[in-house]
TORPALUM-379418 format. One record per residue (C-alpha): residue number from 1; residue in three letters; chain; x, y, z. Coordinates in nm, 4 decimals. Each point is the difference from the previous one (the first is absolute). Layout:
<nodes>
NODE/NUM/ala/A/X/Y/Z
...
</nodes>
This chain:
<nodes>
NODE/1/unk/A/-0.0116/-1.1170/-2.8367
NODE/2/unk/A/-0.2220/0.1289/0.2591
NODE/3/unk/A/-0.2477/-0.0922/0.1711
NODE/4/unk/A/-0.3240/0.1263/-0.0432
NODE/5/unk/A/-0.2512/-0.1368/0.3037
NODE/6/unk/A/-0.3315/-0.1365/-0.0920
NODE/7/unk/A/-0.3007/0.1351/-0.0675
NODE/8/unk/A/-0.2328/0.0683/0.2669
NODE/9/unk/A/-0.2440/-0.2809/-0.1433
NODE/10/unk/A/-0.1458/-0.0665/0.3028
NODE/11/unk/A/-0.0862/0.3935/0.1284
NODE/12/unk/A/-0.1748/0.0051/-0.3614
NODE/13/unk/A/-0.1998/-0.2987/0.0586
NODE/14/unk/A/-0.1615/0.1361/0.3429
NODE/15/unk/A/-0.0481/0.3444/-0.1522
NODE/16/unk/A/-0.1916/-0.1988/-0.2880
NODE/17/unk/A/-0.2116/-0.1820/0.2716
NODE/18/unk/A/-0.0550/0.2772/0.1807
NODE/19/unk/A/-0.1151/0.1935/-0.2779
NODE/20/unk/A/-0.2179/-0.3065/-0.1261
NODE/21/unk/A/-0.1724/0.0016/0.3680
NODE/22/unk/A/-0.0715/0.3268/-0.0081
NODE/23/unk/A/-0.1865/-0.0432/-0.3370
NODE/24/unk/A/-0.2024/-0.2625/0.1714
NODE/25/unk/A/-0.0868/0.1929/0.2426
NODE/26/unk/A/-0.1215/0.2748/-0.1737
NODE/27/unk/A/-0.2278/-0.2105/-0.2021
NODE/28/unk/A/-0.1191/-0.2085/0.3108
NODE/29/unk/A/0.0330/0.2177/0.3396
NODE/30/unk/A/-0.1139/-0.2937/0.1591
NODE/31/unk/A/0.3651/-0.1828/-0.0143
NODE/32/unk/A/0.1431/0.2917/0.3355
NODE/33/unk/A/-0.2652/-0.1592/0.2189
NODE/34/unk/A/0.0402/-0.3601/-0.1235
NODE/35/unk/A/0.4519/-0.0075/-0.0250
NODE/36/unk/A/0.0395/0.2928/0.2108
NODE/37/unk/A/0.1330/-0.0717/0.3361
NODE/38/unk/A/-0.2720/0.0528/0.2801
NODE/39/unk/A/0.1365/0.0189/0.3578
NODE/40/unk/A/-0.3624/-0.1014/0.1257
NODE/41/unk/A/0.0372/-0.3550/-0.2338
NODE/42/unk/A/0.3938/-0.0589/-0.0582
NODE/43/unk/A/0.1053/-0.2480/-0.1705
NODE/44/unk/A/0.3919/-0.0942/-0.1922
NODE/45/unk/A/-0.1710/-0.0032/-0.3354
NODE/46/unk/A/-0.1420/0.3880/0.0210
NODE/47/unk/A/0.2900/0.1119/0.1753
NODE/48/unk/A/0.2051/-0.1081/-0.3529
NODE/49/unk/A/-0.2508/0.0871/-0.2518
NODE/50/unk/A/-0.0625/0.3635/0.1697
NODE/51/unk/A/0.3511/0.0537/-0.0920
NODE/52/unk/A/-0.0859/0.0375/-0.3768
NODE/53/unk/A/-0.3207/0.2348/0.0635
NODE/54/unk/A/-0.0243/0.3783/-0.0123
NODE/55/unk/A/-0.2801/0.2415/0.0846
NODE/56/unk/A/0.0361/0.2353/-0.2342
NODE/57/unk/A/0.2083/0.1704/-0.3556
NODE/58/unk/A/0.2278/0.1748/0.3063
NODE/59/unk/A/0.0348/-0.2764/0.1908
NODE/60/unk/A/0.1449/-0.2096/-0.2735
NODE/61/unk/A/0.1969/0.2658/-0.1841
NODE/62/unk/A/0.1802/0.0817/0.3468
NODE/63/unk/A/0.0857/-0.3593/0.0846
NODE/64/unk/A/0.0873/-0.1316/-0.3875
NODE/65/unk/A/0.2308/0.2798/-0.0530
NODE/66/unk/A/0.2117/-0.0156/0.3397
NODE/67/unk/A/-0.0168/-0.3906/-0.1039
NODE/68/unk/A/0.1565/0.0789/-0.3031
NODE/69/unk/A/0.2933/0.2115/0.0918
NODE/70/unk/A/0.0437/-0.1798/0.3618
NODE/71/unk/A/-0.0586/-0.3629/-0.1319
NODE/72/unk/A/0.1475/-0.0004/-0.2445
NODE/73/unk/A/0.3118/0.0999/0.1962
NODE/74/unk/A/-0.0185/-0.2151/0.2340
NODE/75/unk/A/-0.0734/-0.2822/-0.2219
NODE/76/unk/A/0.3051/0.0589/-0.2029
NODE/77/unk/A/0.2182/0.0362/0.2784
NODE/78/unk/A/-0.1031/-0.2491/0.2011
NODE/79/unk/A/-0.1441/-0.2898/-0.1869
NODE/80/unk/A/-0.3320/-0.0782/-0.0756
NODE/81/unk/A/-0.0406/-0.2660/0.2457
NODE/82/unk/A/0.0915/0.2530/0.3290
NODE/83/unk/A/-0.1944/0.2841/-0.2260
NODE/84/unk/A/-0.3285/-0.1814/-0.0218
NODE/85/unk/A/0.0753/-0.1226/0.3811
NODE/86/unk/A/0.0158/0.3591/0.1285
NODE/87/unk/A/-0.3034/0.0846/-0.2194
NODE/88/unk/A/-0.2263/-0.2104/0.0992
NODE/89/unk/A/0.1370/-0.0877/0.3744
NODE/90/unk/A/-0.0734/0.4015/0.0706
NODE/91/unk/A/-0.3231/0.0043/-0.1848
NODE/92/unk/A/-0.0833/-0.2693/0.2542
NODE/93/unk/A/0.1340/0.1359/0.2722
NODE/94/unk/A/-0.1908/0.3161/-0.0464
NODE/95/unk/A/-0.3407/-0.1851/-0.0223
NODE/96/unk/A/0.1116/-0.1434/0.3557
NODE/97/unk/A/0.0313/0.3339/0.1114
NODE/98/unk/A/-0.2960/0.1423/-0.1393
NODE/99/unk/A/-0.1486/-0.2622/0.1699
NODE/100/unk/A/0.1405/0.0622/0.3645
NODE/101/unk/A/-0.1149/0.3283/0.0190
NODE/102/unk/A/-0.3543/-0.0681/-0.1877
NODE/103/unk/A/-0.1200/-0.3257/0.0983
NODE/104/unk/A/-0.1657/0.1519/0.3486
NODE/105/unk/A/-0.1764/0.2605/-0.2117
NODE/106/unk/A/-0.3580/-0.0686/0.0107
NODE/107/unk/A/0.0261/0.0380/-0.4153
NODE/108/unk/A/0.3386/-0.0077/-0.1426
NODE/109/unk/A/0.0775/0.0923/-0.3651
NODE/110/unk/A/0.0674/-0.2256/-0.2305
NODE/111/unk/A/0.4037/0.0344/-0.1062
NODE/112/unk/A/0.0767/-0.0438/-0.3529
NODE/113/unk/A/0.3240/0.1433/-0.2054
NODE/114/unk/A/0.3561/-0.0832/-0.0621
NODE/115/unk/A/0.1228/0.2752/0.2466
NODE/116/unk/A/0.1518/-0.1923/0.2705
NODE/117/unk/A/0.1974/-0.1919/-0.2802
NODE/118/unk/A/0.1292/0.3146/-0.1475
NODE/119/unk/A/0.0368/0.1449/0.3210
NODE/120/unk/A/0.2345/-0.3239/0.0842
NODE/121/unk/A/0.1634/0.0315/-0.3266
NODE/122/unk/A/0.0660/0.4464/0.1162
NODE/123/unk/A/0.1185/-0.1426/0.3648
NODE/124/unk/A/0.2029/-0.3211/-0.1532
NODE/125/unk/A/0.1971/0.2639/-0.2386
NODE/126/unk/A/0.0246/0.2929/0.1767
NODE/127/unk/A/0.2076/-0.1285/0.2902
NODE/128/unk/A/0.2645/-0.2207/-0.2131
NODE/129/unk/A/0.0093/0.2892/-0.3263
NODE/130/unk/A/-0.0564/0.3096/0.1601
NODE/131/unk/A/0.2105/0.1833/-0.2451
NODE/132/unk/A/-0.0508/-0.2053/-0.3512
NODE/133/unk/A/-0.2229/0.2301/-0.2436
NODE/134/unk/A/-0.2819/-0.2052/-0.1486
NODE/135/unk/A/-0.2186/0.0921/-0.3169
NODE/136/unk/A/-0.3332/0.1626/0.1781
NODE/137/unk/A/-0.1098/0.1796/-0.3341
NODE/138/unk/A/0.0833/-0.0141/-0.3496
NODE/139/unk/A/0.3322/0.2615/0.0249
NODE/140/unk/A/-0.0142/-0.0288/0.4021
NODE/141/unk/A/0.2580/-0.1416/0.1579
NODE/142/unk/A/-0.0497/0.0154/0.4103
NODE/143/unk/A/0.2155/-0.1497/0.2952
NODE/144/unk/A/-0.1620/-0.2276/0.1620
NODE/145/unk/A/-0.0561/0.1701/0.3155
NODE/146/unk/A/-0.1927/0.2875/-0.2239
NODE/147/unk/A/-0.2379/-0.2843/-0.0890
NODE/148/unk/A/-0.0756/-0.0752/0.3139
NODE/149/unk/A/-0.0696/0.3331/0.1130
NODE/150/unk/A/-0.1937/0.0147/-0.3051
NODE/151/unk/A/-0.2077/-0.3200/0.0992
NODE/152/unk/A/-0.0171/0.1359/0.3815
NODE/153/unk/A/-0.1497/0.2951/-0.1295
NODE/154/unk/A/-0.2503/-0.2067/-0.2069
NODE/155/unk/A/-0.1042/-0.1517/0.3235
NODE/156/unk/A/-0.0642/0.2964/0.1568
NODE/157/unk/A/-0.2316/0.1719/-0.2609
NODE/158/unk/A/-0.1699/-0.3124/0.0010
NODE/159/unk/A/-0.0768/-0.0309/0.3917
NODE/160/unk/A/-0.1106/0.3980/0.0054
NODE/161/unk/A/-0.2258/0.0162/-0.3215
NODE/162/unk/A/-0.0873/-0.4315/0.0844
NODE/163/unk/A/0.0606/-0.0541/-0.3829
NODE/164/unk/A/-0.2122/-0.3511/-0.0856
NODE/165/unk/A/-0.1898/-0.0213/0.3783
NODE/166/unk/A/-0.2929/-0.1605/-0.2183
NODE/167/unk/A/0.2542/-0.2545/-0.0737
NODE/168/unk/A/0.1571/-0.0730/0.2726
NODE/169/unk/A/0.3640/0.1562/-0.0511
NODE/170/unk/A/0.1874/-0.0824/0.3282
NODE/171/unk/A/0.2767/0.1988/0.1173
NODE/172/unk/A/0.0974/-0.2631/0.2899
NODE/173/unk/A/0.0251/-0.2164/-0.2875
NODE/174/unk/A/0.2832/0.2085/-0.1483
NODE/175/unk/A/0.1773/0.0811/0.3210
NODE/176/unk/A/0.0133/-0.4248/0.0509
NODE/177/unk/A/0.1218/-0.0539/-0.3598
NODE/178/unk/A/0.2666/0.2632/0.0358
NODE/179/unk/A/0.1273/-0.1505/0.3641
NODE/180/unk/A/-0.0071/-0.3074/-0.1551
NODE/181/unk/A/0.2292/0.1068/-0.2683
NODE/182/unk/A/0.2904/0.1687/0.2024
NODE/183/unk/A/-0.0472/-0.3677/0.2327
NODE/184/unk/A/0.0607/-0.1880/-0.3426
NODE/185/unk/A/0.3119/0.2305/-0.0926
NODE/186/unk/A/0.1553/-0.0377/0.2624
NODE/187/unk/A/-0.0507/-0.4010/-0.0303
NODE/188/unk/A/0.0544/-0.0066/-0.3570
NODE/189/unk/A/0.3610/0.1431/-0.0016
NODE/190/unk/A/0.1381/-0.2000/-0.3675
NODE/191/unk/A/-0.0026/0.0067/-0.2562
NODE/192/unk/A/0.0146/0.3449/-0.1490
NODE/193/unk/A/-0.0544/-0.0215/-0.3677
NODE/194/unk/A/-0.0079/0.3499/-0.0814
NODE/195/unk/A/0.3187/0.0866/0.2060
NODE/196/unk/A/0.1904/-0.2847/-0.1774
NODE/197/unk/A/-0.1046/0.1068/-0.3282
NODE/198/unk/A/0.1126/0.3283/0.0459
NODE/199/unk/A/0.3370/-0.1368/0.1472
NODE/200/unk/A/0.0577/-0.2373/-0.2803
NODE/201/unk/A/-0.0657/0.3306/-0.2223
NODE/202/unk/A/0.2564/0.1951/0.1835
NODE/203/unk/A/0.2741/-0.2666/-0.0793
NODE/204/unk/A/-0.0786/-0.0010/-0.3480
NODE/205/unk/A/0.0103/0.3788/-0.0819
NODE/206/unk/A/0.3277/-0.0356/0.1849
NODE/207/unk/A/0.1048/-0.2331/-0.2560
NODE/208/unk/A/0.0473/0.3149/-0.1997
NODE/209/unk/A/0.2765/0.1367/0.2242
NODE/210/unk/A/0.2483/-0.2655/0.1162
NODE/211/unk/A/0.0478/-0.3359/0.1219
NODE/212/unk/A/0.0966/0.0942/0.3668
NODE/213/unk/A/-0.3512/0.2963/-0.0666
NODE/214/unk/A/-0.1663/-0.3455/-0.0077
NODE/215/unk/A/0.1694/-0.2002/0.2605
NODE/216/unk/A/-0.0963/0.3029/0.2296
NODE/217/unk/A/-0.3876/-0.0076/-0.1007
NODE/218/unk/A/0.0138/-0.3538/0.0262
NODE/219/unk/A/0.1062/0.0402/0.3262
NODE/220/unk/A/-0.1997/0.2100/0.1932
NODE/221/unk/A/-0.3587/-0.1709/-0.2011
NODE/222/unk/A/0.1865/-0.3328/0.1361
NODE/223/unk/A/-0.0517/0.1138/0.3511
NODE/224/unk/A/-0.3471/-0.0077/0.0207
NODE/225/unk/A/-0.0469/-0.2523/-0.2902
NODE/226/unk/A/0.2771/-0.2837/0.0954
NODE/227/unk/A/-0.2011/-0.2469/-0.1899
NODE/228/unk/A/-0.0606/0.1772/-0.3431
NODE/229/unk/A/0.2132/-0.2023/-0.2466
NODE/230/unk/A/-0.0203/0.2037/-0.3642
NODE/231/unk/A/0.1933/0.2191/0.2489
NODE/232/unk/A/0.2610/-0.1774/0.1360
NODE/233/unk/A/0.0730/-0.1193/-0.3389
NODE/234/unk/A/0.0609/0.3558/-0.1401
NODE/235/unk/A/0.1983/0.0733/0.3802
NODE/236/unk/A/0.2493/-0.3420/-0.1574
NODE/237/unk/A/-0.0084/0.1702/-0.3631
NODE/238/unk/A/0.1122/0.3441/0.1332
NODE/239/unk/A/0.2633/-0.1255/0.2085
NODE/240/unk/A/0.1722/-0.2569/-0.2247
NODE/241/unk/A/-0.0214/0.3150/-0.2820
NODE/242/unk/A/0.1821/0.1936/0.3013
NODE/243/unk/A/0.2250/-0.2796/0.0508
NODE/244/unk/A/-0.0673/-0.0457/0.4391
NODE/245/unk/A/-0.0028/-0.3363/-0.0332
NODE/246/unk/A/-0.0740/-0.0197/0.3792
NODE/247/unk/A/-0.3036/0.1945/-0.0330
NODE/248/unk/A/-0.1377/-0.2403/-0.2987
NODE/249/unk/A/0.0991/-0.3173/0.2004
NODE/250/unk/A/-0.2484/0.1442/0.2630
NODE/251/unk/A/-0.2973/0.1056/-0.2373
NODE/252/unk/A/0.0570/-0.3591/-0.2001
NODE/253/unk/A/-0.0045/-0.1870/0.3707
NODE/254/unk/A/-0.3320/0.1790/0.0911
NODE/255/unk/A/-0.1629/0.0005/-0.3811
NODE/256/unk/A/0.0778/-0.4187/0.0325
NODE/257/unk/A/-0.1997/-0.0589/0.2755
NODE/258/unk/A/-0.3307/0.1308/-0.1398
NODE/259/unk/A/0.0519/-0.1472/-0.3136
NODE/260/unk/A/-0.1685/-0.3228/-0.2043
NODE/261/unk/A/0.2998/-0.2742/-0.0322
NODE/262/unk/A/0.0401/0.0640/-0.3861
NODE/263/unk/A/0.0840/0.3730/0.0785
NODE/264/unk/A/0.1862/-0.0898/0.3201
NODE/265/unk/A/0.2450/-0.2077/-0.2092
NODE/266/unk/A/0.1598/0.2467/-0.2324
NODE/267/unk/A/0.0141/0.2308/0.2985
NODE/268/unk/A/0.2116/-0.2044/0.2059
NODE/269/unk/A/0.2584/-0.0685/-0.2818
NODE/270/unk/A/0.0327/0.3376/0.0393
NODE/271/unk/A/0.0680/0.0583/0.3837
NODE/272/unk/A/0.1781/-0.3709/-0.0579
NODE/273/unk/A/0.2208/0.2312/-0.2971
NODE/274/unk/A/0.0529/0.2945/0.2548
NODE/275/unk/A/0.1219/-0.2409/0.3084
NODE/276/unk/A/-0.3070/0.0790/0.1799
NODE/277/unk/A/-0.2189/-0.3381/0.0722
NODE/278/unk/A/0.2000/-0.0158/0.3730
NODE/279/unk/A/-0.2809/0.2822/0.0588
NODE/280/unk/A/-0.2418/-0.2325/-0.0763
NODE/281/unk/A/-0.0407/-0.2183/0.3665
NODE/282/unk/A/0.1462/-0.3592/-0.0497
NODE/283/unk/A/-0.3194/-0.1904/0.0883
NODE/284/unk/A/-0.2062/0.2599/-0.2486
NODE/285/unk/A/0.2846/-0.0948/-0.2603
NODE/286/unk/A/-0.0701/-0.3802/0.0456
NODE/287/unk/A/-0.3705/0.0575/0.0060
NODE/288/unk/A/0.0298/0.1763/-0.3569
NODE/289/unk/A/0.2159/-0.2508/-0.1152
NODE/290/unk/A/-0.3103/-0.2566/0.0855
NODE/291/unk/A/-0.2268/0.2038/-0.1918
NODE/292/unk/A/0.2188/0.0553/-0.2704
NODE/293/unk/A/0.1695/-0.3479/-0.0395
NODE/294/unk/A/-0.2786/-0.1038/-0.2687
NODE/295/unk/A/-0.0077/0.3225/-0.1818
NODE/296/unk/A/0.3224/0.1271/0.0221
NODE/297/unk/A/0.2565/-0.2299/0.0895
NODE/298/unk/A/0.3129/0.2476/-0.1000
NODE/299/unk/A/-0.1455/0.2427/0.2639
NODE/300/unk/A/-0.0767/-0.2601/0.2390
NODE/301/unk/A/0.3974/-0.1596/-0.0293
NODE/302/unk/A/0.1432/0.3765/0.0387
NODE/303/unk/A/-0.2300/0.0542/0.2921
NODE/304/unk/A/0.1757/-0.2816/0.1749
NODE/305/unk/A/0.3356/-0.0044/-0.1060
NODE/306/unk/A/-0.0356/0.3559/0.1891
NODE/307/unk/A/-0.1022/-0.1671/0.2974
NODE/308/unk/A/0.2925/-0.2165/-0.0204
NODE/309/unk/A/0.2693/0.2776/-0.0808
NODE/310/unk/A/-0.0781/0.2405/0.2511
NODE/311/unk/A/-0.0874/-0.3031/0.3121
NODE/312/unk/A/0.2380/0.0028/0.2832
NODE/313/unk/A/0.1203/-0.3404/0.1016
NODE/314/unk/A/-0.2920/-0.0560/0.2239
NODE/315/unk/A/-0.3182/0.0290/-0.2567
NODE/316/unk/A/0.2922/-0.0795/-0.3238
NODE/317/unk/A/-0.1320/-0.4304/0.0996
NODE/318/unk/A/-0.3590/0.0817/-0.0366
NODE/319/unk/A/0.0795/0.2379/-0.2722
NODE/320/unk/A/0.1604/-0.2599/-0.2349
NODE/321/unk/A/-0.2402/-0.3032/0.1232
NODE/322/unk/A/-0.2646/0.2327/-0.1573
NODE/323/unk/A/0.1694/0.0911/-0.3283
NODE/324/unk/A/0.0877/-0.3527/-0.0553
NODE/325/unk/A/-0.3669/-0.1151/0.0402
NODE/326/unk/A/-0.0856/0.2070/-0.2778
NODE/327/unk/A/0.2877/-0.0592/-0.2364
NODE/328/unk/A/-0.0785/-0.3909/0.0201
NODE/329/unk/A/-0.1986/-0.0466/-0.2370
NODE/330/unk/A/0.1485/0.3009/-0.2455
NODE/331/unk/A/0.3199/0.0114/0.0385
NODE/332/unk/A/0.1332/-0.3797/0.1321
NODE/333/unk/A/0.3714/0.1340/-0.0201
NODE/334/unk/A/-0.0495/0.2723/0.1474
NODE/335/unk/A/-0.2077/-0.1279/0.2980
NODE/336/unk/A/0.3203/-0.2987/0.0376
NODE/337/unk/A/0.2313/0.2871/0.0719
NODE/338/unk/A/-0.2347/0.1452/0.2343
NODE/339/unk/A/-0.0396/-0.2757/0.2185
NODE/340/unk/A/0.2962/-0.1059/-0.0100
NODE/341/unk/A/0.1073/0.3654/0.1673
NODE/342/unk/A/-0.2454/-0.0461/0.1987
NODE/343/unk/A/0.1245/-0.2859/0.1468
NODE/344/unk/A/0.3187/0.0272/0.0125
NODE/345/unk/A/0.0012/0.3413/0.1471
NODE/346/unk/A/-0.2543/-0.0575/0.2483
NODE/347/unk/A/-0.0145/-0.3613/0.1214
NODE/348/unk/A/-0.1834/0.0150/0.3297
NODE/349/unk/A/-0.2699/0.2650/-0.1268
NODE/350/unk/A/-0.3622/-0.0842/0.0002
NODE/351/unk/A/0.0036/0.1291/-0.3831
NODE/352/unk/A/0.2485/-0.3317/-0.0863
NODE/353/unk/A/-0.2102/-0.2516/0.2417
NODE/354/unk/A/-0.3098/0.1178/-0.2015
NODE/355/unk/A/0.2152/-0.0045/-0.3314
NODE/356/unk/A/0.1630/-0.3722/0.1160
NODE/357/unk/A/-0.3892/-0.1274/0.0728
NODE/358/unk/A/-0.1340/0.1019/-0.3507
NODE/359/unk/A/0.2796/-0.2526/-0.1248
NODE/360/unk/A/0.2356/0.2682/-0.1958
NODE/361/unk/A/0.3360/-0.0749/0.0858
NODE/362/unk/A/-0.0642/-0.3140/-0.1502
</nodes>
């Protein structure tokens, strides 16, 4: 099934109180001077609440509908916790640099607008999608580097005919927000929602094809998504349906180690089925077999009977002094025969002092 990403929930809740402040404002003009930021009085609270004020119908059309097609995108493909971080880091940031250039000025405008979060939002995306094509209008798809052009040029109109001066729209605002952004791309490098969607959608439309069409997919999404799991599941699918056991014994090694132990279980039987666990480190192997001993106790026995098959002489002591610890209490014949290899095989090894201490070759 594929995976659809969220919603942008969070992109249409600050376009909603954006929209609502602007309403406010219109019916109380007031509200710029009071939650507008003023470089002459700063203060944290106005620098945050000027983020969700616009001068006028321009102002907050231009800003709501870049933050519609750009945050949105960025909110999907990054998260919403690193979305609303870049949003609101880059408003602030711009309101600092509003403030470095005004704060000398004998009286500096008031800033107010969501610019140097969108502008944050245009910088974040732009330098990690330059290429993806984004919804911009209903029926207009652009790449993302047409946006920003697009934005740019928005900028520019605005600084020659100084759309909302009377409000106190600040272009050093946007250039902060926007510097901001490319800062916080280049910090925020995972995850990538939207590219692992569309990976995850490329392996299932090769589905259609062929087994090794998917192993191939799988493959080269794999490479910059090691960690995606519904993935490496369909990579083990496609090549036990191709029959390279190999290949699956690798995708089931790597899907077990990001799994929850009830999943982890059924996948090593499998790598146990294909001869594969002696992939698995030995100390990893006895670690599982810890986790799993409550749960699980046929996977945790095969997991170190493995360890005791494939020992050389020199960890085989160790090896069986483990498996016999937890057959003791399961399997009382079996863990007899184990010690008694163990001791008669290997004497003078630490494993049989420890094993002769705990009282069991009585």
């Amino acid at each position: 099934m594929t995976t659809q990403p969220r919603p942008p929930v969070a992109t249409l809740l600050l376009v909603t109180a954006n929209i609502g402040a602007a309403f406010a404002v219109l019916l109380n003009p007031e509200l710029v001077n009071q939650f507008g930021f003023n470089p002459a009085a700063p203060g944290i609270q106005t620098a945050f609440t000027s983020l969700f004020l616009h001068a006028n119908a321009f102002h907050l059309l231009g800003n709501m509908l870049f933050l519609a097609a750009v945050g949105s995108a960025v909110e999907v493909s990054t998260g919403v916790v690193r979305y609303l971080t870049v949003y609101f880091l880059s408003g602030l940031a711009g309101v600092l640099l509003h403030f470095a250039f005004t704060r000398h000025m004998s009286q500096p405008s008031v800033v107010i607008g969501a610019s140097g979060s969108v502008a944050g939002c245009v910088g974040y995306f732009a330098l990690r999608y330059r290429t993806v094509k984004i919804d911009f209008l209903p029926k207009l798809s652009l790449p993302v580097y047409a946006v920003t052009m697009v934005w740019l040029a928005f900028q520019g109109i605005g600084a020659v005919v100084n759309v909302g001066a009377d409000g106190g729209t600040a272009f050093w605002s946007h250039l902060g927000g926007f510097g901001f952004g490319v800062i916080l791309s280049l910090v925020f490098r995972t995850p990538d929602f939207r590219l692992r969607a569309e990976g995850r959608d490329r392996v299932i439309q090769a589905a259609q094809q062929s087994p090794m069409a998917v192993k191939l997919s799988a493959e080269q999404h794999l490479e910059n998504h090691p960690h995606d799991r519904e993935v490496l599941e369909q990579l083990a699918d496609a090549c036990r349906d191709a029959g390279e056991d190999a290949a699956e014994i690798d995708a089931l090694v790597r899907l077990q180690a990001l799994q929850t132990d009830s999943a982890r279980s059924e996948t090593l039987a499998r790598i146990w089925a294909l001869g594969g666990l002696t992939l698995i480190p030995t100390m990893e192997r006895q670690r599982l077999s810890d986790r799993l001993a409550e749960t699980s106790s046929r996977t945790a026995r095969f997991l170190l009977e493995s360890i005791v098959d494939e020992s050389a002489d020199a960890a085989l002591p160790d090896a069986l002094l483990y498996l016999a610890a937890f057959e003791k209490d399961r399997r009382p014949d079996q863990f007899r025969r184990l010690v008694k290899r163990l001791l008669g095989d290997f004497p003078l090894s630490p494993a049989a002092d420890l094993a002769r201490k705990r009282g069991w070759d009585s």
